[in-house]
C-alpha positions, 0 to 999 in steps of 0.5 A: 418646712425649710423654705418656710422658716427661710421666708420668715427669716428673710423677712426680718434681717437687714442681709436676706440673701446670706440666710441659709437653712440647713435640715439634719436629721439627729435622733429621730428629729430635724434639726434645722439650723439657721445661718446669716449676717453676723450683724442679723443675728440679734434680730432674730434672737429678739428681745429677750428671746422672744422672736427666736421663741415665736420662730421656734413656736411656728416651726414646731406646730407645724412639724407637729401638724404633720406628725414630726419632730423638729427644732431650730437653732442659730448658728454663729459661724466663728472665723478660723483665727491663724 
């Protein structure tokens, strides 16, 4: 399941090789959160939302294919300002 939302991630930004999918397991579910180039981030949130929703759509039938639970969420790492 990471390695595929990786794939279809990748495909979408202008920066592919600074994509991370991390998988944690939280309360009986995967959570899997993306990481990239600050600048990809509006390109995958989509118009509206509506790519992230398309991702997420994905993601969750085919976790539930295999009887799972899951969820996707961006995450924006925010540099530490001194």
């Amino acid at each position: 399941m990471r390695n595929f939302l990786e794939f279809v991630v990748s495909g979408l930004v202008q920066h592919p090789e600074s994509v991370s999918v991390t998988a944690v397991e939280k309360e009986g579910m995967t959570l899997f959160e993306l990481r990239m180039d600050p600048s990809d981030v509006g390109k995958i949130i989509g118009r509206n939302g509506m790519t992230i929703n398309a991702i997420r759509s994905l993601t969750q039938a085919a976790a539930s294919n295999k009887g799972v639970r899951c969820a996707v969420e961006i995450v924006e790492d925010q540099p530490v300002r001194a």
